[in-house]
Structure formats: structure tokens, C-alpha cells
C-alpha positions, -999 to 999 in steps of 0.1 A, spaced: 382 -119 844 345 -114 851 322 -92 832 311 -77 861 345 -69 870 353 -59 839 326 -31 838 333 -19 873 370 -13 874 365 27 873 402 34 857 403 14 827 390 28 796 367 22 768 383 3 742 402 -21 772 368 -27 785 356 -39 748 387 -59 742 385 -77 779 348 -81 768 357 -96 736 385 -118 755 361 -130 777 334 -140 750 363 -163 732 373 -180 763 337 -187 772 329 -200 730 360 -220 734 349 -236 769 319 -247 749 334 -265 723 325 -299 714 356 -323 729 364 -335 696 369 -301 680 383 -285 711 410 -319 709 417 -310 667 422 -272 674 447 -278 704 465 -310 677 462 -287 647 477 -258 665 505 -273 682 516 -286 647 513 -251 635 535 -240 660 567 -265 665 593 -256 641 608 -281 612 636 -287 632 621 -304 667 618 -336 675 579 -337 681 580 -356 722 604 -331 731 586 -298 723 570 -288 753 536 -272 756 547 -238 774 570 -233 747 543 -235 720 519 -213 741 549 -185 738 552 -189 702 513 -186 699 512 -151 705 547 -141 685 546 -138 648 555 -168 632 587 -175 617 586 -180 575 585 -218 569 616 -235 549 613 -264 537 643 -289 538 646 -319 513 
């Protein structure tokens, strides 16, 4: 969403305005990124994300996006 729009929608309220702001300022940051850092977040948080039990080709990236915004599951290790 657009500042602008963000600013002129007349029913939405203070703090959503400052959190769409704030939304809106991370998406632009992350735009930005250098490609190798932006390639190392996207790798390191994917790995963060599939569970112990998932063969790694087969994972697919919408799941990972769900699981990305749902508390994460305490990690047990199996030897």
C-alpha cells in the first residue's frame, strides 16, 4: 500500500496508520537490499522454517511463508 493512501483512508485509525507506515518502510529496506544479502536472508530463513522431518526439495515455498508468520514449533533433535 502507498503512503499516500495510507494517510488518506479517513476510517482507519492512528496506530493502523503507524503500523501500515512501519510495514511499508520494511518492504521498501528490504527492496533495497544488496542481492547477496537479500539471497542469505530468503536461504537462512527457509532453513529456519522447514521442520526436522522434510525432505528439503519437497517443502514448498507457500508452505514456509504460512509458517513464517505462526510461532514456531520447539525444535527436537533426533539422533
Amino acid at each position: 500500500m502507498r503512503l499516500k493512501t495510507i494517510w488518506t483512508i479517513p476510517a482507519m485509525t492512528v496506530a493502523e496508520r503507524l503500523r501500515r507506515t512501519r510495514e511499508a518502510a520494511w518492504r521498501s529496506l528490504a527492496h533495497h537490499l544488496p542481492r547477496s544479502l537479500a539471497y542469505w536472508s530468503f536461504i537462512d530463513t527457509g532453513v529456519r522454517h522447514i521442520k526436522g522431518n522434510e525432505v528439503v526439495p519437497e517443502v514448498k515455498y507457500t508452505d514456509i511463508l504460512q509458517r513464517i508468520g505462526q510461532p514456531r514449533e520447539p525444535v527436537t533433535k533426533e539422533w
